[in-house]
C-alpha positions in Angstrom: -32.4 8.4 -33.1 -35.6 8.1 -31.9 -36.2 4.5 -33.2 -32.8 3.0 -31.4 -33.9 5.4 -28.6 -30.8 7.8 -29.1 -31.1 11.4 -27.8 -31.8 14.0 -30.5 -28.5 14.7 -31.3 -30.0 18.3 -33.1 -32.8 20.8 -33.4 -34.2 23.5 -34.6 -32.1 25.7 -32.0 -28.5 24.1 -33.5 -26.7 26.7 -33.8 -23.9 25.8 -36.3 -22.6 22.8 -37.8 -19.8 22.4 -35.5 -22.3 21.6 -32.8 -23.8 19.3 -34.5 -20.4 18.1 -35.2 -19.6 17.9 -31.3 -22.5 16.3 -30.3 -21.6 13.5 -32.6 -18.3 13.1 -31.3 -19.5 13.3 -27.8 -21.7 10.3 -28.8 -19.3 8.5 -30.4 -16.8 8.4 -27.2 -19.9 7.2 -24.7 -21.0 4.3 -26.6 -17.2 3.3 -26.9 -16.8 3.6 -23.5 -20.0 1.7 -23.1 -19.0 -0.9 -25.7 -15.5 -1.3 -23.4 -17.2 -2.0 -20.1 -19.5 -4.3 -22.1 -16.5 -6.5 -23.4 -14.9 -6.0 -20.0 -18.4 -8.0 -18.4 -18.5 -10.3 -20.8 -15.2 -11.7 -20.6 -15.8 -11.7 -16.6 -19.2 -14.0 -16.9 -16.9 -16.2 -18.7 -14.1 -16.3 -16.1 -16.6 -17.0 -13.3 -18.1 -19.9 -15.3 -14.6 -21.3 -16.2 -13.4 -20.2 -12.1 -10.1 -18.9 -13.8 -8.7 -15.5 -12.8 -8.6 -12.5 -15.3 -6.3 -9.6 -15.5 -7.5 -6.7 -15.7 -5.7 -2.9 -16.7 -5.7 -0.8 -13.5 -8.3 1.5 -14.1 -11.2 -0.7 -15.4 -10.4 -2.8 -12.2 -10.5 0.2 -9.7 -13.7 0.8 -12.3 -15.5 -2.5 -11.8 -14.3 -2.9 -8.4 -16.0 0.0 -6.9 -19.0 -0.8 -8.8 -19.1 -4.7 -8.1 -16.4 -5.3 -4.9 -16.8 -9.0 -6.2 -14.7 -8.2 -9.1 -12.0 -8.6 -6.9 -12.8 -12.8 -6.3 -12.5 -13.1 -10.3 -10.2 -10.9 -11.7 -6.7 -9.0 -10.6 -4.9 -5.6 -11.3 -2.7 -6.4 -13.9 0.3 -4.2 -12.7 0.5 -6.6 -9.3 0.6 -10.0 -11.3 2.1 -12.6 -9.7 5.6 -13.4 -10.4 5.4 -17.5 -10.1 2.4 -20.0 -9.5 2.4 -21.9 -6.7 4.5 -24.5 -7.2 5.1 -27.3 -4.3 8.5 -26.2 -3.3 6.5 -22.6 -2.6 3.6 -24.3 -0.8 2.5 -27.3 0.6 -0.9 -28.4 2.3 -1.1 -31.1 5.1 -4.5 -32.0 7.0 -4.7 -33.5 10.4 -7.6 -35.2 11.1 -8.9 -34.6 14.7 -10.6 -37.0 16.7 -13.5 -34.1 17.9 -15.2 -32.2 15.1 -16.4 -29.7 13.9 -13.3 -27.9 14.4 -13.6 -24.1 14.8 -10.6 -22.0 15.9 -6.9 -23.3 15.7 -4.0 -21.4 16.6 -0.1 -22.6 17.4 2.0 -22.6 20.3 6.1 -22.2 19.9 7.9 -24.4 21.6 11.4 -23.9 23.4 14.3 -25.4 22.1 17.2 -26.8 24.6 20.9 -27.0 23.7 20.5 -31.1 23.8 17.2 -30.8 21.4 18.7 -28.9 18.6 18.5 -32.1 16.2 16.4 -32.5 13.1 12.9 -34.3 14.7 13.1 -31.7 18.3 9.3 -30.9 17.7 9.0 -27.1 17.3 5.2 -26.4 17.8 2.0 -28.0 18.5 -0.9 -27.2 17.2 -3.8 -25.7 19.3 -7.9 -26.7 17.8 -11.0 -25.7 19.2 -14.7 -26.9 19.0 -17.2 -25.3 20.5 -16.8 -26.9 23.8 -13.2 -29.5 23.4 -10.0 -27.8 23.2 -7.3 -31.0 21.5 -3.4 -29.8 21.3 -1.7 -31.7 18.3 2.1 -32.2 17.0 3.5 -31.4 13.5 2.5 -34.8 12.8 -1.5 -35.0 13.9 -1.3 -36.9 17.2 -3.1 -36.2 20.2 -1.3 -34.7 22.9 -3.9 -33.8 25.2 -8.0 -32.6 24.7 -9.8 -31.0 27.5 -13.0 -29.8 28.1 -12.6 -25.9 27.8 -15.6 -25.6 30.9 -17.8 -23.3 29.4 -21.5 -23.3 29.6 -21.8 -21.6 26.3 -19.8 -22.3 22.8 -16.6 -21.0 22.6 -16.3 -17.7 20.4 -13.1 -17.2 20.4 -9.2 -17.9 21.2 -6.2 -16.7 21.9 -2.9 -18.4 22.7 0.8 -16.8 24.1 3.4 -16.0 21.7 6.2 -17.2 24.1 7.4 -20.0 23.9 8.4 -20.2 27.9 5.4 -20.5 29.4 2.1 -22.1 27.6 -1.5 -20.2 27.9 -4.8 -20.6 26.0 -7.4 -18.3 26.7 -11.1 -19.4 25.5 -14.0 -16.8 25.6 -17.9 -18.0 25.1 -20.7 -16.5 23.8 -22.0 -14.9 26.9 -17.8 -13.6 27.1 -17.0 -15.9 29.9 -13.3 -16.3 29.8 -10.9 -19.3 31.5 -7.5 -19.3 30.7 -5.8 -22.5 30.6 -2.0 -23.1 31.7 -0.3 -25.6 29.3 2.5 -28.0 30.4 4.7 -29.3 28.1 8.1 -31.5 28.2 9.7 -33.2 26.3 11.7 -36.5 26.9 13.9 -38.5 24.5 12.9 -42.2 24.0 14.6 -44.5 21.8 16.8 -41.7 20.5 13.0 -39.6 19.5 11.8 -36.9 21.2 8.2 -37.4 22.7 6.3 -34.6 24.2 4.1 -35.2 27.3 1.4 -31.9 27.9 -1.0 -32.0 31.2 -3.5 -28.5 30.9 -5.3 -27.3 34.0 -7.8 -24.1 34.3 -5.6 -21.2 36.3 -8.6 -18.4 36.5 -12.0 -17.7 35.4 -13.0 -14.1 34.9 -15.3 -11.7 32.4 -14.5 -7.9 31.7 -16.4 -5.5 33.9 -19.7 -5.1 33.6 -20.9 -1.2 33.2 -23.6 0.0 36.3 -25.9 1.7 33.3 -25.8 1.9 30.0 -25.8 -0.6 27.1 -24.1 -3.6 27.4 -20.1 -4.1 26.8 -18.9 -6.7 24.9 -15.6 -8.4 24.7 -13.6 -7.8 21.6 -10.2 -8.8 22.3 -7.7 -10.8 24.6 -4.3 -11.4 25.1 -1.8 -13.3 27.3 0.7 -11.7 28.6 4.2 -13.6 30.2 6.8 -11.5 31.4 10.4 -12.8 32.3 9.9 -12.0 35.3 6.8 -12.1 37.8 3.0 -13.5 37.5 1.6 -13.6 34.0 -1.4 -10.9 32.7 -4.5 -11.7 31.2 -5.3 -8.6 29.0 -9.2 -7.9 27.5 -10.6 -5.3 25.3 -13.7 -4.4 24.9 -16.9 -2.7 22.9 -16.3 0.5 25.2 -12.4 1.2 23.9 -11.2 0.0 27.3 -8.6 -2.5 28.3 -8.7 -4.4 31.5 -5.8 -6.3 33.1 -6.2 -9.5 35.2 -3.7 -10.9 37.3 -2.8 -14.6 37.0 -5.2 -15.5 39.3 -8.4 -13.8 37.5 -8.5 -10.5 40.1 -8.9 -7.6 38.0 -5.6 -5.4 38.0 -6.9 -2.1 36.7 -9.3 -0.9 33.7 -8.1 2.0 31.3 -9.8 3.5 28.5 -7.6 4.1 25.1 -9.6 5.1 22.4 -12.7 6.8 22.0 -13.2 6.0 18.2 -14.4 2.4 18.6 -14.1 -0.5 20.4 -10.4 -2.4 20.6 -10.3 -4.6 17.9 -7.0 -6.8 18.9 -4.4 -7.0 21.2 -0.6 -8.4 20.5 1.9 -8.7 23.0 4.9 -6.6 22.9 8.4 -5.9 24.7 8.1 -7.5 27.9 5.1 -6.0 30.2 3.9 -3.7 27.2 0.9 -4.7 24.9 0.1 -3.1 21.6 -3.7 -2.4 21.3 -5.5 -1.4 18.0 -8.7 0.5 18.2 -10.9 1.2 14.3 -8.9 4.7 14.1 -6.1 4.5 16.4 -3.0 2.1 18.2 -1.0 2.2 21.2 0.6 0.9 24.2 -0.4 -0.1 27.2 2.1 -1.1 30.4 0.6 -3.9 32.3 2.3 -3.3 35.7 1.5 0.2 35.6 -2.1 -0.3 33.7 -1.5 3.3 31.8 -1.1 4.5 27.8 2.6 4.9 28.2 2.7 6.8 24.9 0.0 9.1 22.6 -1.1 6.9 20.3 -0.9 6.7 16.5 -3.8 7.0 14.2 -4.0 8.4 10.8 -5.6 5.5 8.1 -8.5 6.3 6.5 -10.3 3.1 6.3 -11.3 1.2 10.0 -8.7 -1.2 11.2 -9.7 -4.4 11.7 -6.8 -6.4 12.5 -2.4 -6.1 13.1 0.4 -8.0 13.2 4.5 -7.4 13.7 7.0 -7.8 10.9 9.0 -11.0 11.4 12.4 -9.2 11.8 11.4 -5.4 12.6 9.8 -5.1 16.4 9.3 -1.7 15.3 7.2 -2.1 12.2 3.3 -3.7 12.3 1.3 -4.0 9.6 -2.6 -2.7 10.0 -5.5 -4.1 8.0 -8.4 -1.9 7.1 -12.0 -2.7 6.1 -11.6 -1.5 2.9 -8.8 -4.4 2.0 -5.7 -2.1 2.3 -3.1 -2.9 4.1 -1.0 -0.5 5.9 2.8 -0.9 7.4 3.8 1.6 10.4 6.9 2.3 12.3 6.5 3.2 15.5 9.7 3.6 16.6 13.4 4.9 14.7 16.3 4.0 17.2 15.3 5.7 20.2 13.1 8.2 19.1 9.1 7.1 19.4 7.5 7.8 16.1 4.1 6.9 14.5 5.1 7.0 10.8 3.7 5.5 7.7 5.7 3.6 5.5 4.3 2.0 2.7 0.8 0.1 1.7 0.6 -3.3 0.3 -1.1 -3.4 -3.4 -4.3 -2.9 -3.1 -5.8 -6.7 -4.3 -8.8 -7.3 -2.2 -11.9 -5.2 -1.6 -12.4 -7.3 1.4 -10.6 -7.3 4.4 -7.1 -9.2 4.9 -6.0 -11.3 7.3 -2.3 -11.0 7.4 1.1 -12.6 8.7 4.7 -12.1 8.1 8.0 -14.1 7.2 11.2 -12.9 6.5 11.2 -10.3 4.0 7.3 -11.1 2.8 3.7 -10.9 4.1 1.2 -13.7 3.7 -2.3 -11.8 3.8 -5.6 -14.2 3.3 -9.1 -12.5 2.9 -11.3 -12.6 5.7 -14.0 -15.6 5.1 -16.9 -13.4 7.3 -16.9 -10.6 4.7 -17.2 -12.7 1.6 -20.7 -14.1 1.3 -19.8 -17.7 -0.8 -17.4 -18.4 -3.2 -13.5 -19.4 -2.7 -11.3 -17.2 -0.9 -7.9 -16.1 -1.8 -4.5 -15.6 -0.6 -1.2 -13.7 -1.7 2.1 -13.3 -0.7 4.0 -9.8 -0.5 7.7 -9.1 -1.3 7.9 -6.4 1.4 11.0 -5.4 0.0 9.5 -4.8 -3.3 7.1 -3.2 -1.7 9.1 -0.8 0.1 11.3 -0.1 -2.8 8.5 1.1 -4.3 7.1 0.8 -8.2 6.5 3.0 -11.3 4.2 2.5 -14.1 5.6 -1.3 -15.1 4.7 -3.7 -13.1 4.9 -4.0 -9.8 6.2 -6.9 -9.3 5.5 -7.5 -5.7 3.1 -10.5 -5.6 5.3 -13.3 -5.5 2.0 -15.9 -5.9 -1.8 -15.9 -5.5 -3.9 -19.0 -4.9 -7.4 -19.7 -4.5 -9.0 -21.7 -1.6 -12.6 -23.4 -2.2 -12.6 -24.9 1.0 -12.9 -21.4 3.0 -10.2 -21.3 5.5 -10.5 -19.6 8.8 -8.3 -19.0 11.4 -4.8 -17.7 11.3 -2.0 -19.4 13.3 1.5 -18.6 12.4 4.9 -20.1 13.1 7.8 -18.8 11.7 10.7 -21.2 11.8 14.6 -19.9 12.3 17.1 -19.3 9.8 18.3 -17.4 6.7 15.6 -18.4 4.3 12.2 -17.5 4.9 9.8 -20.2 6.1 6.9 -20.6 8.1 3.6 -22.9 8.8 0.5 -21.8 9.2 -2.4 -23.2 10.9 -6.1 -22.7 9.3 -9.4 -24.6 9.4 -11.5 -25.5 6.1 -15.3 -24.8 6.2 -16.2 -28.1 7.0 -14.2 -28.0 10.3 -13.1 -31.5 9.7 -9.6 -31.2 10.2 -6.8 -28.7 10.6 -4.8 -27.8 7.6 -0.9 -26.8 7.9 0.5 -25.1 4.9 4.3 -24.4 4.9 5.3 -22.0 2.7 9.4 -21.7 1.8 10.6 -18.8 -0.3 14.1 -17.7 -1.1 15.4 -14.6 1.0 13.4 -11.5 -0.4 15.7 -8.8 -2.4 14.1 -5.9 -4.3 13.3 -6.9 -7.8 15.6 -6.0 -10.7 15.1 -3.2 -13.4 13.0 -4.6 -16.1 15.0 -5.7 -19.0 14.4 -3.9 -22.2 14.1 -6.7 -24.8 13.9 -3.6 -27.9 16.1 -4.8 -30.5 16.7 -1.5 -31.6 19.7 -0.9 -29.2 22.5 0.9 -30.6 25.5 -1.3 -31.6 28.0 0.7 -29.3 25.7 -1.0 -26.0 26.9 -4.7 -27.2 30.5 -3.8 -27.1 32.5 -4.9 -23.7 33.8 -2.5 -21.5 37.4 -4.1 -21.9 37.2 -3.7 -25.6 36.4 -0.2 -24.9 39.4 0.3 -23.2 41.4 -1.7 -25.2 40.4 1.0 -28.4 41.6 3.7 -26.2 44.2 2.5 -25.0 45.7 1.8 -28.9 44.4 5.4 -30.0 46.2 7.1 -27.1 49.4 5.1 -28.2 49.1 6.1 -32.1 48.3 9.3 -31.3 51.1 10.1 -28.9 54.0 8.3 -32.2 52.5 10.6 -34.4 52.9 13.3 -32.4 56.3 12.2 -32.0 56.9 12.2 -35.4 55.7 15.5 -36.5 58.3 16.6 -33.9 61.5 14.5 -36.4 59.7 17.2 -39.5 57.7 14.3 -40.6 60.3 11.1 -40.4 57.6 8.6 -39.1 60.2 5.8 -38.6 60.8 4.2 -35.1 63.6 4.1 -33.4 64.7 0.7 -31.6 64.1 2.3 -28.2 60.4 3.4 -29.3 59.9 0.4 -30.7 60.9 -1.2 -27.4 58.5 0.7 -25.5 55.8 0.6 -27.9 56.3 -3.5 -27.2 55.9 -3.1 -23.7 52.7 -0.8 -24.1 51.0 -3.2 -26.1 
């Protein structure tokens, strides 16, 4: 022991031979288990070299993981394997080139479809990009519609665009959170039997969030257009301090409310009509613009901070919550009338790093945020959420419908879901080299909860292979013979058939 550096496994106090006998066994079960996490490494060191992924059982990688959070980037829970690889009819990748670069931020604008448009080439978004002083708006098929000069004395550091497809706004924020929204104008005309779109842009306001009289600085965190049916549009910011302010169209400040004194708002989404949904590290809620007021108690309840949100493509009610921690969290916060805050399911827990996630129909796209992985590719998976929902035992889970890997390190996040029964949707993203804007459309079937898995054991009783009609069938033919012999007995044993029982036996059969 003491020349392999073991501890003494016995001295001179032993007291009996089954302590000694205990102590052995005790050793015997620690260099397994150090043998088993050795194997474990080595075959990891071998999928990084190769770049392949690894599955690994569910406890060695909840083991590993908290250990070395890069397990994650090499390896996978085996019991949320993905169903399919990503074939081409799953998932396609286009680039378009743009004629400023490096690109930064992209984002997509929905456009409005009119009764006399509904054909197969009407254009249904454009694509926004961003440098960090040119803003360029593209179509589907990478030509220039317009590029601008966003007017900032700084670089842009971040952007946000309106999720209606009415009325057009991009909002650009710099460094020193400077903001100027930008009004969007697009029409489309029909020449030569194709539709051409025609976009002018000009700056409608300039303004910054309110800056504090004493204390440390506040920072901008968050910002939103707003575009009600009816009336001037909102610009809505959030900042370090947990406050929102509102802006009229024309850059006056509305009205500043604080909603959460647990951090500093981390997003803003637009919601039914005047309302906004804010999310704040530990809590979310609503905020009505017209009346600048929480118009409910917000919901809170995760353990991780939140980080980011987004709504379920066919539930208004339903958002899904991202936490540092890389869960992924889906809320209702409302059952027919009634206002709730209830928790309805996570998403498999895949990443140790924050995800970025959007929705389809019936399935989630998450992608893992490229500031909290150091190098190395990042990775994205789709979510049956009805899978999800249904919930999983022991077996697999079977709720990641496909998982691929990304060397060129996407950013950015725009999402477009397109109508219709099957669920489809492009999404907008930027590689690391900013050279372009990638599109990837992703197409999947309409999402149903997964079928029981199929016992393949051959050693099924013959009675399970036998078709319910034959069943029947054998009954039926028992219940016949049975009910003559009873008749018989009845003659004192004369077992002969008469031609009126033979009749009706012929119309039984």
């Amino acid at each position: 022991a003491m020349r392999y550096g073991l501890p003494l496994l016995c001295t001179a106090q032993c007291a009996s031979v089954e302590d000694f006998h205990d102590r052995l066994v005790a050793l015997q079960a620690e260099m397994q288990h150090t043998h088993t996490v050795a194997s474990v490494l080595h075959d990891l060191r071998s999928a990084a070299a190769a770049g392949s992924y690894v599955p690994l059982a569910s406890s060695k990688w909840s083991l590993l993981g908290d250990i070395i959070p890069e397990v994650a980037d090499i390896a996978y829970d085996v019991k949320h394997a993905p169903l399919v690889e990503p074939l081409p009819k799953f998932f396609n990748v286009s680039r378009l080139p743009t004629e400023v670069a490096p690109v930064k931020f992209t984002d997509i604008l929905p456009l409005k479809r009119s009764a006399g448009d509904k054909t197969i080439d009407a254009p249904k978004m454009v694509i926004v990009a961003a440098t960090d002083k040119i803003v360029t708006i593209l179509t589907r098929q990478g030509d220039t519609l317009v590029s601008f000069d966003a007017q900032h004395k700084q670089a842009i550091a971040s952007l946000a665009v309106s999720t209606s497809s009415d009325d057009h706004t991009i909002l650009t924020a710099d460094v020193d959170d400077n903001v100027n929204a930008h009004e969007i104008k697009i029409q489309a005309q029909r020449i030569d039997n194709r539709v051409k779109l025609a976009c002018t842009q000009s700056v409608a306001a300039s303004f910054r969030i309110p800056t504090p009289t004493e204390g440390p600085e506040r920072r901008l965190t968050g910002m939103a257009p707003v575009a009600p049916r009816a009336g001037q549009p909102y610009y809505v910011l959030g900042d370090s301090d947990g406050a929102v302010s509102i802006f009229y169209g024309n850059g006056t400040l509305k009205g500043r409310v604080v909603v959460a004194d647990d951090g500093p708002v981390v997003r803003l989404v637009p919601n039914y009509g005047n309302q906004v949904l804010f999310l704040a590290e530990r809590s979310l809620g609503f905020i009505s613009v017209a009346s600048v007021d929480v118009i409910r108690s917000p919901c809170m309840g995760w353990g991780a901070p939140a980080i980011d949100l987004t709504l379920d493509a066919t539930m208004q009610s339903r958002l899904y919550i991202s936490l540092s921690d890389g869960n992924v969290v889906a809320m209702d916060t409302a059952q027919g009338q009634a206002k709730v805050c209830e928790m309805k399911f996570k998403l498999p827990h895949v990443s140790r790093v924050p995800l970025t996630v959007r929705t389809l129909k019936g399935y989630a796209v998450a992608l893992q945020d490229r500031s909290e992985v150091a190098s190395g590719p990042l990775r994205m998976w789709v979510f049956n959420l009805i899978a999800v929902e249904t919930g999983y035992g022991a077996g697999p889970s079977r709720s990641v419908v496909l998982t691929k890997s990304f060397s060129s390190r996407p950013r950015g996040f725009g999402a477009y879901r397109h109508l219709g029964a099957k669920a489809r949707g492009t999404f907008s993203v930027v590689p690391s080299d900013g050279s372009a804007v990638e599109l990837w459309d992703l197409a999947f079937k309409t999402a149903t909860a997964p079928k029981a898995h199929q016992d393949t054991d051959t050693s099924k009783s013959w009675f399970d292979w036998i078709p319910q009609s034959g069943i029947f069938f054998v009954i039926v033919i028992g219940v016949v013979i049975w009910n003559i012999r009873k008749g018989g007995k009845g003659r004192g044993g004369d077992y002969s058939l008469s031609d009126s029982d033979k009749r009706e036996f012929e119309d039984v059969l």
